[in-house]
MDAnalysis code that builds the backbone (N, CA, C; Angstrom):
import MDAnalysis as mda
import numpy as np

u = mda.Universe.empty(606, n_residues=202, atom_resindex=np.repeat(np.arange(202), 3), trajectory=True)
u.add_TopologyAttr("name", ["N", "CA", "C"] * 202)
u.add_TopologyAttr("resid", np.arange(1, 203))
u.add_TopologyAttr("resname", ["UNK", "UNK", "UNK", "UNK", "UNK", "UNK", "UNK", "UNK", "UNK", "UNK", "UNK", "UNK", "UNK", "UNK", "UNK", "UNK", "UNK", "UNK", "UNK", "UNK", "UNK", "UNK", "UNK", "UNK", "UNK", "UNK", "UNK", "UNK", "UNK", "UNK", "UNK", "UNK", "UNK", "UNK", "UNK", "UNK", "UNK", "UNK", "UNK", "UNK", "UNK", "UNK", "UNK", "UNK", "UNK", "UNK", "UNK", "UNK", "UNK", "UNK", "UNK", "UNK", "UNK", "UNK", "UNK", "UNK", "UNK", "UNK", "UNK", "UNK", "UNK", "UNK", "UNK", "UNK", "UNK", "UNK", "UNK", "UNK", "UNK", "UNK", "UNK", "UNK", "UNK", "UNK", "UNK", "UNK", "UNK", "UNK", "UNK", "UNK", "UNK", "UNK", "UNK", "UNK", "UNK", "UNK", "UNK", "UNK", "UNK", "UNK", "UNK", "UNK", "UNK", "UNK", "UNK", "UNK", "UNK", "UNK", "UNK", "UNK", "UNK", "UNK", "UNK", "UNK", "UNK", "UNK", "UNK", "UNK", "UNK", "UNK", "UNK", "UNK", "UNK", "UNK", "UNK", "UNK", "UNK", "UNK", "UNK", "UNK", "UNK", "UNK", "UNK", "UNK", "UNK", "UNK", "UNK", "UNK", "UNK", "UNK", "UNK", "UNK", "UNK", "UNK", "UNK", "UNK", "UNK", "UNK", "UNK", "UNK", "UNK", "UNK", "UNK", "UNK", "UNK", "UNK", "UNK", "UNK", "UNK", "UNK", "UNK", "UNK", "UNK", "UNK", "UNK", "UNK", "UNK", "UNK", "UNK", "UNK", "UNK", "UNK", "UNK", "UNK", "UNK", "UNK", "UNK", "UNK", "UNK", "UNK", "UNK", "UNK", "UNK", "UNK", "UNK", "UNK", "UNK", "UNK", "UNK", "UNK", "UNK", "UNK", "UNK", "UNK", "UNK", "UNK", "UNK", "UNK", "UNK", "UNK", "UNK", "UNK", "UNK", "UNK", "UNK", "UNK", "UNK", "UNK", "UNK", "UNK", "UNK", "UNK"])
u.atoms.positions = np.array([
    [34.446, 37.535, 73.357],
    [33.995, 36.333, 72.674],
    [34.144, 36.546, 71.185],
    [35.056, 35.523, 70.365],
    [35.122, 35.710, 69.160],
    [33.639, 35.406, 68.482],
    [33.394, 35.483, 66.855],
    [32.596, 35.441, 66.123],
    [32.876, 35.044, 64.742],
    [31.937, 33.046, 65.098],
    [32.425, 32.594, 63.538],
    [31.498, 32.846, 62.743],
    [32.037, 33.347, 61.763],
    [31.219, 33.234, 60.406],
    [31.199, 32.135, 59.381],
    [30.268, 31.496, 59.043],
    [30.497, 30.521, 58.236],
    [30.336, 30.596, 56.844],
    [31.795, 30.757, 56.344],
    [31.680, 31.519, 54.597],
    [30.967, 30.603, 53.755],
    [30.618, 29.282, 54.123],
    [30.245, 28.766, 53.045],
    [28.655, 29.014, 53.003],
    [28.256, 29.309, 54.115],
    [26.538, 29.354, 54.226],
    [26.569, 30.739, 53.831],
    [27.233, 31.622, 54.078],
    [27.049, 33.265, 53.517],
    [27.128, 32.901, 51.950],
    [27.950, 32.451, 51.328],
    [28.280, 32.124, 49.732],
    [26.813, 31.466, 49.587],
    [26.227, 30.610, 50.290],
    [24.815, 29.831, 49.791],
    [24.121, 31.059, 49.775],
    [23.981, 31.973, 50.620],
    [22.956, 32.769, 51.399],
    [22.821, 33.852, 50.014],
    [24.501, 33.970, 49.434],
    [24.340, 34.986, 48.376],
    [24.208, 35.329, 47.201],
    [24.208, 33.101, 47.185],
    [23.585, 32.784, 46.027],
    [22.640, 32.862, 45.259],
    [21.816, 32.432, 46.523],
    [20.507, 32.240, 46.756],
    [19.349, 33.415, 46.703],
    [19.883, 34.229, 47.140],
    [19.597, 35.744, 47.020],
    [19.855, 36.055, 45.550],
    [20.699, 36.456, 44.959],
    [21.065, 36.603, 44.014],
    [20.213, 35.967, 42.575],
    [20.039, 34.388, 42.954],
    [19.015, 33.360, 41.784],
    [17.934, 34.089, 42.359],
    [17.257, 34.856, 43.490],
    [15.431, 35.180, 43.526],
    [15.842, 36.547, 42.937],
    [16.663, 37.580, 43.209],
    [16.753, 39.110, 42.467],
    [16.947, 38.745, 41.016],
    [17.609, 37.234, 40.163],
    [17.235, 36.907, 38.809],
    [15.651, 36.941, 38.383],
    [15.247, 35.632, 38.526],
    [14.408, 35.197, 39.017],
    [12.908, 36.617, 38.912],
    [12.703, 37.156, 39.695],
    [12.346, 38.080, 40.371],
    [12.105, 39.501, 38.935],
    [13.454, 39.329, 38.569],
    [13.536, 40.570, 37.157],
    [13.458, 39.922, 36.170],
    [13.363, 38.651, 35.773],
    [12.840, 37.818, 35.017],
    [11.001, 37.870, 34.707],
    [10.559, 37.547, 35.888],
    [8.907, 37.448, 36.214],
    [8.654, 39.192, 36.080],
    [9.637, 40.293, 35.861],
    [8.640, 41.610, 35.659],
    [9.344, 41.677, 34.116],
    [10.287, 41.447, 33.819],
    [10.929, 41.634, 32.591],
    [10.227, 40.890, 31.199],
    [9.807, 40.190, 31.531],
    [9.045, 38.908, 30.063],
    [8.064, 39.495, 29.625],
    [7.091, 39.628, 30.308],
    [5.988, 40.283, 30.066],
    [6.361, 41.314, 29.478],
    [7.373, 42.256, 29.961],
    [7.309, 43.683, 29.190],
    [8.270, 43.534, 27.540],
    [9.316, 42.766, 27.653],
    [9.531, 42.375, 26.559],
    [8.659, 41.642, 25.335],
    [7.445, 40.644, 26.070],
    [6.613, 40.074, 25.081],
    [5.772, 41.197, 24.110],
    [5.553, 42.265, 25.234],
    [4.470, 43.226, 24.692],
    [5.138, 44.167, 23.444],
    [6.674, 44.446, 23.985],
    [7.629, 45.086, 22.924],
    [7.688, 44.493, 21.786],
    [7.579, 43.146, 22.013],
    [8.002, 42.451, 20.809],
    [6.993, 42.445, 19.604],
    [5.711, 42.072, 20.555],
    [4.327, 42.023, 19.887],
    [3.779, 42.947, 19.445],
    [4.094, 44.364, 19.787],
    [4.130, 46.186, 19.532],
    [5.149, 46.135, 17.658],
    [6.326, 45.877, 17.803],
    [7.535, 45.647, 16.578],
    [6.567, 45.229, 15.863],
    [6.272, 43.856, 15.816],
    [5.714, 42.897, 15.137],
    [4.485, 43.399, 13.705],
    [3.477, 44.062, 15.285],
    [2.704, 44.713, 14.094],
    [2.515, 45.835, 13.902],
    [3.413, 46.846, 14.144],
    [3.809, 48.044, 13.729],
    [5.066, 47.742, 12.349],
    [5.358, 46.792, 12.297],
    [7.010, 46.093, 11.466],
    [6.531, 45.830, 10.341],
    [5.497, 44.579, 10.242],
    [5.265, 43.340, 9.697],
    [4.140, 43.672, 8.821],
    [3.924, 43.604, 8.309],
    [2.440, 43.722, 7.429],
    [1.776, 42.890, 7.529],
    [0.489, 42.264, 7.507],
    [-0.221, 41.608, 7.537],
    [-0.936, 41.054, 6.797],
    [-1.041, 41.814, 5.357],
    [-1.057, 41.663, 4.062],
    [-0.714, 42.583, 3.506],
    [0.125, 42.097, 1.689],
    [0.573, 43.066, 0.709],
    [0.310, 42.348, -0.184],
    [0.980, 43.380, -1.298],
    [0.460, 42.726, -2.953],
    [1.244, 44.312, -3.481],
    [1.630, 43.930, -4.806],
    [2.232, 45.223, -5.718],
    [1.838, 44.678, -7.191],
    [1.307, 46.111, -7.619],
    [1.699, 46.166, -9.216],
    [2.582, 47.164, -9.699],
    [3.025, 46.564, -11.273],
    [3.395, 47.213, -11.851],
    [3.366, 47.925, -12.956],
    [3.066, 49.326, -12.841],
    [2.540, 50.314, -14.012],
    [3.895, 50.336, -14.599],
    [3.683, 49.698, -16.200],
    [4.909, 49.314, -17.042],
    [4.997, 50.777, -17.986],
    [3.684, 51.924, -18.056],
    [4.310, 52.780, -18.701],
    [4.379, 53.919, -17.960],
    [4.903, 54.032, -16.476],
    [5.107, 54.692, -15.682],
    [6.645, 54.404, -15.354],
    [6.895, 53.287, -15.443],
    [7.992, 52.200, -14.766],
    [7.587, 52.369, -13.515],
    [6.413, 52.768, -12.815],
    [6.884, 52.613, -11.571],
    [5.808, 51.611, -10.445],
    [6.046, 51.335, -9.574],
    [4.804, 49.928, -8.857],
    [4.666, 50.597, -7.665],
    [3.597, 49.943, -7.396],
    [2.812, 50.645, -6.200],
    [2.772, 49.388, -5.465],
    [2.988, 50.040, -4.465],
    [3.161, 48.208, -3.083],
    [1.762, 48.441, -2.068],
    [0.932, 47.981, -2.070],
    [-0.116, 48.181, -0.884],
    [-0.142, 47.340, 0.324],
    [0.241, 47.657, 1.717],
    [0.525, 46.706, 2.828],
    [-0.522, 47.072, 3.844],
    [-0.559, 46.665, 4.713],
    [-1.604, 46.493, 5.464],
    [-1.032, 45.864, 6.535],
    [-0.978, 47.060, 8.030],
    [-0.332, 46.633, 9.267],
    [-1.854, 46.389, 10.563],
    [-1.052, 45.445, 11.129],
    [-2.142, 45.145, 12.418],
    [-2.409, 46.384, 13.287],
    [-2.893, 47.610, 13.078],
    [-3.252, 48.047, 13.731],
    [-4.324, 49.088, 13.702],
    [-5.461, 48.769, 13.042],
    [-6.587, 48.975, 12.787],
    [-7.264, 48.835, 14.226],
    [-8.241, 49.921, 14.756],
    [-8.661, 50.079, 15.313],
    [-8.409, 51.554, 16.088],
    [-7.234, 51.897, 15.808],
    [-6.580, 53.565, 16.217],
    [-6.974, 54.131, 15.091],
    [-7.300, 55.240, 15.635],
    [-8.507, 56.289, 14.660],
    [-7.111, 56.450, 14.232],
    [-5.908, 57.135, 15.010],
    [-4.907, 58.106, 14.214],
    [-4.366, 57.131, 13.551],
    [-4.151, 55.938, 12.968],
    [-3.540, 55.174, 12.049],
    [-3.968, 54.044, 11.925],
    [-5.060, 54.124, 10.841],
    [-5.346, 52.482, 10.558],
    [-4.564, 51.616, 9.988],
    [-3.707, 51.696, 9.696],
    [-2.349, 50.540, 9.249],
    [-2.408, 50.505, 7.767],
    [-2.767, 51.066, 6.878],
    [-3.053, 51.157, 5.354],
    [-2.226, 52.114, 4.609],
    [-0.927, 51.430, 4.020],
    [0.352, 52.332, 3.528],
    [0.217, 51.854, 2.010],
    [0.170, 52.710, 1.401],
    [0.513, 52.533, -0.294],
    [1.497, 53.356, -0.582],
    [2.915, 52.407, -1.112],
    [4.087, 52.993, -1.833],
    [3.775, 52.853, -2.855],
    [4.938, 54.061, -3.277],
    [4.912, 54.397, -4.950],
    [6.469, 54.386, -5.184],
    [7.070, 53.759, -5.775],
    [8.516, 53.716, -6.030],
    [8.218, 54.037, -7.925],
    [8.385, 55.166, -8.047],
    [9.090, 55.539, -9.830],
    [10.620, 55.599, -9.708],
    [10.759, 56.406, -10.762],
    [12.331, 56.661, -11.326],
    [12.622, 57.820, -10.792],
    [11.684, 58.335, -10.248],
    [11.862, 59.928, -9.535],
    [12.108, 59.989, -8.158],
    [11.910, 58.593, -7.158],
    [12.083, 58.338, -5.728],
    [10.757, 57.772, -5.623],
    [10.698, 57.859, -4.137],
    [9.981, 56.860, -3.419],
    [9.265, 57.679, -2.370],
    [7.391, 57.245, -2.372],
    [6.691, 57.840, -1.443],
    [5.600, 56.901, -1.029],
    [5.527, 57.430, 0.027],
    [4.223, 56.455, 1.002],
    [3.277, 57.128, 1.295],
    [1.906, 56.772, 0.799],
    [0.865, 57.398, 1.228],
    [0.413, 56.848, 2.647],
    [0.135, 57.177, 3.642],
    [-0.318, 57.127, 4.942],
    [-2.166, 56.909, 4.946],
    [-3.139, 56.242, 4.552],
    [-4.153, 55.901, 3.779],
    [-5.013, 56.184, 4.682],
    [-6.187, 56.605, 5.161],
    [-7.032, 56.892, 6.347],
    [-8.438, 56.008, 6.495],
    [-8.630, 55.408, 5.599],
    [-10.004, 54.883, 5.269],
    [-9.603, 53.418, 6.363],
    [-10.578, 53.206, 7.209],
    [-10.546, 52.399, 8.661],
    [-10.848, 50.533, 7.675],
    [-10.469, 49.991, 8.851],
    [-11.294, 48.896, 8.856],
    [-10.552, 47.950, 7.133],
    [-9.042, 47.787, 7.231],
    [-9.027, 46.715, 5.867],
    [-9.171, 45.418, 6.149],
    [-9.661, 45.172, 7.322],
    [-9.901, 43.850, 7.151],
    [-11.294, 43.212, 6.506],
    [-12.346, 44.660, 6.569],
    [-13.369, 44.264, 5.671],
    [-13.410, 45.243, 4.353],
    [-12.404, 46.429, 4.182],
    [-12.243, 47.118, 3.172],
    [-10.809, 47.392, 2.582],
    [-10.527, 46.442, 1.862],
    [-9.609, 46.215, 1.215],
    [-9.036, 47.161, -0.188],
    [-10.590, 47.360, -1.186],
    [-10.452, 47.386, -2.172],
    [-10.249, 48.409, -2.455],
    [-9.025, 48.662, -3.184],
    [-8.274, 49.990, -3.345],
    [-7.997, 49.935, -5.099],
    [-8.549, 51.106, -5.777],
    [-9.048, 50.660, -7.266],
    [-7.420, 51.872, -7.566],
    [-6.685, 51.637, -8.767],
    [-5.861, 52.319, -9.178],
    [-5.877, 52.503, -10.795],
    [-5.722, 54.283, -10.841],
    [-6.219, 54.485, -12.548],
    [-5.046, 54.884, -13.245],
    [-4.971, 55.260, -14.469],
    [-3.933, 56.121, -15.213],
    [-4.663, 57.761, -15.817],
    [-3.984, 58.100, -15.382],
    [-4.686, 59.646, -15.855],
    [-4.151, 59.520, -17.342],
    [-4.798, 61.105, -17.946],
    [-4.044, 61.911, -19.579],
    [-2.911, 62.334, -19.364],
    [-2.769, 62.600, -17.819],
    [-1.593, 63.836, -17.575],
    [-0.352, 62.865, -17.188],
    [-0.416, 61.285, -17.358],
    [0.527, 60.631, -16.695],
    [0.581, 60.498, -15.449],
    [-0.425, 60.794, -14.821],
    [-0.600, 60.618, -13.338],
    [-1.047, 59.374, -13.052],
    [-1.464, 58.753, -11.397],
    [-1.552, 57.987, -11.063],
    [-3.143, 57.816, -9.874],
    [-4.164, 57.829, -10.227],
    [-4.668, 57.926, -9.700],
    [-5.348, 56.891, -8.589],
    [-5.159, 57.270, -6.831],
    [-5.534, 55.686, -6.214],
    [-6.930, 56.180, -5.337],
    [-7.767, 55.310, -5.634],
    [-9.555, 55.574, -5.401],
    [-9.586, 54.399, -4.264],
    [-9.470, 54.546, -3.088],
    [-9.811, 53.903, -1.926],
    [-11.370, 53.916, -1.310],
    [-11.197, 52.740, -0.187],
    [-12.756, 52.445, 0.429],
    [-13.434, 54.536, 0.726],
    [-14.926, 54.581, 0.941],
    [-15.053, 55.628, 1.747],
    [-14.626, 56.834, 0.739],
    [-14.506, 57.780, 0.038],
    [-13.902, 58.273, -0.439],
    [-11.992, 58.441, -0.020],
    [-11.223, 57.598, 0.126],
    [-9.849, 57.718, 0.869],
    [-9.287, 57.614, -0.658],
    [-9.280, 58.967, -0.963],
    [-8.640, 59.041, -2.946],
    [-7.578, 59.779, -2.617],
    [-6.524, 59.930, -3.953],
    [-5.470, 60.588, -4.285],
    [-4.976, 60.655, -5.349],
    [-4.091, 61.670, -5.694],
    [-3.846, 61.809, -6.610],
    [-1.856, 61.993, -7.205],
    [-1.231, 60.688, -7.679],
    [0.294, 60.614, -7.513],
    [0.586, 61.754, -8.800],
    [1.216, 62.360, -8.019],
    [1.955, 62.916, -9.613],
    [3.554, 62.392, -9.745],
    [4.111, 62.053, -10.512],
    [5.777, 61.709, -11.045],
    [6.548, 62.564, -10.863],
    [6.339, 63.704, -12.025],
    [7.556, 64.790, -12.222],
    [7.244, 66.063, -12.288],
    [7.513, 66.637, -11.017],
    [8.107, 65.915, -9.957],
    [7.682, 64.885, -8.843],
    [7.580, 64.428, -8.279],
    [6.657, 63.276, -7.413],
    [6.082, 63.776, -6.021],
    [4.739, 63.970, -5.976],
    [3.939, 64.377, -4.831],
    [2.338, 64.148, -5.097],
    [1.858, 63.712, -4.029],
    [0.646, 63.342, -3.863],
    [-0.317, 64.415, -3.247],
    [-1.323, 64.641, -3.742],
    [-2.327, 65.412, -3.528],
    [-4.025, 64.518, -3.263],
    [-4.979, 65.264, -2.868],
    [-6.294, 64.566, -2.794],
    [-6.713, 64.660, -4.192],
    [-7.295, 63.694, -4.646],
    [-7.707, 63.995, -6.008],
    [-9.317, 63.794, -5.996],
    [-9.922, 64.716, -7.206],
    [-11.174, 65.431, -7.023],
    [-11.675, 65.184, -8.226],
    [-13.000, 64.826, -9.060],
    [-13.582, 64.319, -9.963],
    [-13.449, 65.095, -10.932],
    [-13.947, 64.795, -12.231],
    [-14.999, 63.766, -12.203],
    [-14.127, 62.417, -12.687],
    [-13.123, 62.244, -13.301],
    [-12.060, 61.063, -13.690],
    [-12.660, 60.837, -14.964],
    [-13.641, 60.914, -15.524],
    [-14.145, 59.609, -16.568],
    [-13.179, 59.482, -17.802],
    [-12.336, 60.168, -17.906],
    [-11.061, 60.316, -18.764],
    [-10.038, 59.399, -18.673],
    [-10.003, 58.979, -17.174],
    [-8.989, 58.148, -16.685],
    [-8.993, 56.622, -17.292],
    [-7.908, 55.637, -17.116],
    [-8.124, 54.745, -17.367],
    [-7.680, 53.901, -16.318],
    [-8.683, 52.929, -15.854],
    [-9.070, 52.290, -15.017],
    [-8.185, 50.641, -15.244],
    [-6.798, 50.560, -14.162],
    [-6.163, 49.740, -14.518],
    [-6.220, 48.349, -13.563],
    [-7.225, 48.552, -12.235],
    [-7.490, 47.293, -11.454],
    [-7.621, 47.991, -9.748],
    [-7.219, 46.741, -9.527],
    [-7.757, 47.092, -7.798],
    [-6.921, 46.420, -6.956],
    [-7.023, 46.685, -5.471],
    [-5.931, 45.264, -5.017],
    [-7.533, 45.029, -4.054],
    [-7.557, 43.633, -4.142],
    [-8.910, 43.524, -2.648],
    [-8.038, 42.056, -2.813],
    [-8.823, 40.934, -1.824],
    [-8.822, 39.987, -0.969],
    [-8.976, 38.626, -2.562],
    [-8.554, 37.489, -2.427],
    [-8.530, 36.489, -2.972],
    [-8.776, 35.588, -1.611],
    [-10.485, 34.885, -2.125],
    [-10.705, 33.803, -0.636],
    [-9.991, 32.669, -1.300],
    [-9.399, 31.884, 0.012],
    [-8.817, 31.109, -0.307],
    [-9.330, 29.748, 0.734],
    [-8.934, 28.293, 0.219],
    [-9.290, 27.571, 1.155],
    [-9.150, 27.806, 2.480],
    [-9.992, 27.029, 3.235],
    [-10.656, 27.283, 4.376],
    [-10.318, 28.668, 5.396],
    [-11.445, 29.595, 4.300],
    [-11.364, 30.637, 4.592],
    [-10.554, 31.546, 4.612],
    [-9.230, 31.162, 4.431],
    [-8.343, 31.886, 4.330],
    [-8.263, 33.088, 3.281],
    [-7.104, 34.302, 3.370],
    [-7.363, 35.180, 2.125],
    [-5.992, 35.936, 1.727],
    [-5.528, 36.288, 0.590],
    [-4.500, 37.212, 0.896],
    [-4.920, 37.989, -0.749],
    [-4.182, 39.398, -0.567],
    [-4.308, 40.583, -0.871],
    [-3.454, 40.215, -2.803],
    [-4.103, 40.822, -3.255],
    [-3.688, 40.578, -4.545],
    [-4.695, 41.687, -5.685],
    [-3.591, 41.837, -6.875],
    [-4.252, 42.889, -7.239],
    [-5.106, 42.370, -8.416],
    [-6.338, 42.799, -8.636],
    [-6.763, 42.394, -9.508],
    [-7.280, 42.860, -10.628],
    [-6.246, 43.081, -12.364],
    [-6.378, 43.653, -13.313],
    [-7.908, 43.865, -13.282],
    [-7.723, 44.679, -14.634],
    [-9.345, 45.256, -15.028],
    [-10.088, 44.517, -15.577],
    [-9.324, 43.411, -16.874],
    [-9.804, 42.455, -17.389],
    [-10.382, 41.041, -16.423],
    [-10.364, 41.565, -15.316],
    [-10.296, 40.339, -14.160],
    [-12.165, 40.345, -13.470],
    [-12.333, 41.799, -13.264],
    [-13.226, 42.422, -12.751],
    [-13.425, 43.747, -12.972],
    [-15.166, 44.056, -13.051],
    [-15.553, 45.178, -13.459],
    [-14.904, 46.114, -12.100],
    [-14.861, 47.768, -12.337],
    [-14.637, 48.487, -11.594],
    [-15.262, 48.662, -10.845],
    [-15.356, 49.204, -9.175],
    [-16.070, 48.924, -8.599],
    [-15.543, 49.877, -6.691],
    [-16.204, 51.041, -6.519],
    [-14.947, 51.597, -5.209],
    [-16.314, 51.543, -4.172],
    [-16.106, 50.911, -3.228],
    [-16.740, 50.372, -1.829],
    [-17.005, 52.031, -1.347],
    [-18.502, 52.365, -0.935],
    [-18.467, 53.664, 0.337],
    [-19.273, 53.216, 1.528],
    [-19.333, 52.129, 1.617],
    [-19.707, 51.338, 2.812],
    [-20.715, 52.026, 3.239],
    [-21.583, 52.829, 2.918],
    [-23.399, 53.583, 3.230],
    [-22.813, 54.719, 3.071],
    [-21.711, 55.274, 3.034],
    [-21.246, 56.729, 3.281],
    [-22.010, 57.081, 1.416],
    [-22.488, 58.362, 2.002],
    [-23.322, 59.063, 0.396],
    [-21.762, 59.538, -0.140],
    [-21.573, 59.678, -1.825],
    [-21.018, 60.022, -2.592],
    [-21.327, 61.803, -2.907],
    [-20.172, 62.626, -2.462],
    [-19.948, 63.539, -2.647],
    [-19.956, 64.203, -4.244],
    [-20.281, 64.977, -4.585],
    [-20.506, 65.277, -5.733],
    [-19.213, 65.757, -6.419],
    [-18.244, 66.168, -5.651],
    [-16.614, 66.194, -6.105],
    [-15.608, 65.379, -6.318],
    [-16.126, 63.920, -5.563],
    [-15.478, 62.761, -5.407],
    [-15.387, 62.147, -7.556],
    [-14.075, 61.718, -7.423],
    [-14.371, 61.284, -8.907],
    [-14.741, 60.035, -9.515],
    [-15.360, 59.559, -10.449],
    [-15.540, 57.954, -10.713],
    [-16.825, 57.599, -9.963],
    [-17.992, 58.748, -10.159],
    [-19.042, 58.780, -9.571],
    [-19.815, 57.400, -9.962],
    [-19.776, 56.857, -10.885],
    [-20.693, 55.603, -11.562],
    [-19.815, 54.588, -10.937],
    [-18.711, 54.083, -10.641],
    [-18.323, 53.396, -9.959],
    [-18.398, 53.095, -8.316],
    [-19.154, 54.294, -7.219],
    [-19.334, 53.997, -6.287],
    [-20.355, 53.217, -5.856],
    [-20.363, 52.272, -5.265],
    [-21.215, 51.245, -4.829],
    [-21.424, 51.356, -2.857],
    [-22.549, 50.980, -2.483],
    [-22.402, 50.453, -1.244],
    [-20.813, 49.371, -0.463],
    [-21.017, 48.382, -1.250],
    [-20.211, 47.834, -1.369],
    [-19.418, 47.042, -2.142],
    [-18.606, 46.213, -2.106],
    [-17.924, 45.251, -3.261],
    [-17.419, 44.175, -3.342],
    [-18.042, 42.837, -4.084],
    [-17.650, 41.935, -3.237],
    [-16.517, 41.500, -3.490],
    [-15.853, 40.173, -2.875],
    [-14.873, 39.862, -3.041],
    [-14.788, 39.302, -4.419],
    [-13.882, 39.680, -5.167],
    [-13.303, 39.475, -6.664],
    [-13.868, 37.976, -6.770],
    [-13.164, 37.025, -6.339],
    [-12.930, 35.462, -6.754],
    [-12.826, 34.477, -5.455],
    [-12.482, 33.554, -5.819],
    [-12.842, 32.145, -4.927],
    [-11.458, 31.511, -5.515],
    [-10.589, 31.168, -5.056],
    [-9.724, 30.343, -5.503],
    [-10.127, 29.056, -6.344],
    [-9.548, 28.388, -7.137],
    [-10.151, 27.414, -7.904],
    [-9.586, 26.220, -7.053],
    [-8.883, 26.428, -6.108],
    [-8.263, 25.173, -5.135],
    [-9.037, 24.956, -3.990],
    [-10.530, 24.478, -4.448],
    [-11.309, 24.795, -2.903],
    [-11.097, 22.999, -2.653],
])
C-alpha cells in the first residue's frame, strides 16, 4: 500500500511550528533583553551632572551621578577631573546622592584641588603629576570655591548644579556621623545642608 503525503499540510505544519519556536524565543527573549537594556541605561547614563571650571588650574571637574545607589560596592557617585596633565575619575563612596548631593570643592597653596564630600568622602587632586589621595585636615588655608548640590525646581523637580561661594555659605553635610578630628574644614561640618535655592520660576 502506497503512502500519500500531503506537502502542502506538512509546509502548514512547518510553518506553524516554526511561528510558535519564534514566538516562544520571543516570550523568553524580551524580558531578558529589557533587563539588559535597563542594566546599560543606568550603569551608562547619569542621572544627574553638572561641571565646573577651575580657570586657574585650566582644569573642570564633572560630577555625575548613576542610578545605582543602593549597592554598598558602588553608589554611583563619579567625579572627573580633566587638566592639561590627563584625565581621572574618582570612584566616590559616600551612599545615598539622592539625599546627599553636596560635594564642596577648594583650592589649596600647593595648587591642589581639594573635593570635601557628604560623610567625610574627601580627597585630595594633585596636577603635576596628577593623582588623587585622601585628604586630611585641617584646610583652613584653603580656598573655598563652591559646591555642586541640588537646585529645586518646579514641581518638585531638581537638577545638580554647582553652586559658587558667592552663592552660598560653605557648608559639608555628615548626616549624624561625628567629625573626626583629622577630617579637614572642621567649622564647616554640619549635620546637615540644606538645599542651596528654589528656582525663581515657581
Amino acid at each position: 500500500m502506497s503512502q500519500i503525503i500531503d506537502q502542502g499540510n506538512a509546509g502548514g505544519l512547518r510553518g506553524r511550528l516554526a511561528f510558535g519556536v519564534t514566538i516562544s524565543a520571543a516570550i523568553i527573549l524580551v524580558p531578558a533583553v529589557l533587563v539588559a537594556a535597563l542594566a546599560i541605561y543606568l550603569n551608562g547614563v547619569p542621572w544627574h551632572s553638572a561641571s565646573i571650571d577651575v580657570a586657574e588650574l585650566q582644569t573642570r571637574l564633572t560630577l555625575r551621578f548613576y542610578g545605582m545607589w543602593g549597592h554598598a560596592e558602588d553608589p554611583g557617585r563619579y567625579l572627573t577631573v580633566d587638566a592639561p596633565q590627563g584625565t581621572t575619575t574618582i570612584a566616590m563612596t559616600a551612599p545615598d546622592w539622592a539625599h546627599n548631593a553636596r560635594t564642596g570643592v577648594y583650592l589649596t597653596p600647593a595648587r591642589q584641588i581639594a573635593i570635601l564630600g557628604p560623610v567625610g568622602d574627601d580627597y585630595l587632586v594633585s596636577l603635576d603629576p596628577l593623582s588623587v589621595d585622601r585628604t586630611r585636615g585641617p584646610g583652613d588655608d584653603w580656598t573655598y570655591l563652591g559646591a555642586f548640590d541640588y537646585e529645586l525646581l518646579p514641581r518638585s523637580e531638581r537638577q545638580l548644579r554647582f553652586i559658587a561661594a558667592d552663592e552660598q555659605a560653605e557648608c559639608i553635610p555628615m548626616r549624624g556621623n561625628g567629625v573626626d578630628p583629622s577630617q579637614a574644614r572642621k567649622a564647616a561640618r554640619q549635620r546637615d545642608c540644606a538645599y542651596y535655592m528654589r528656582s525663581v520660576a515657581q
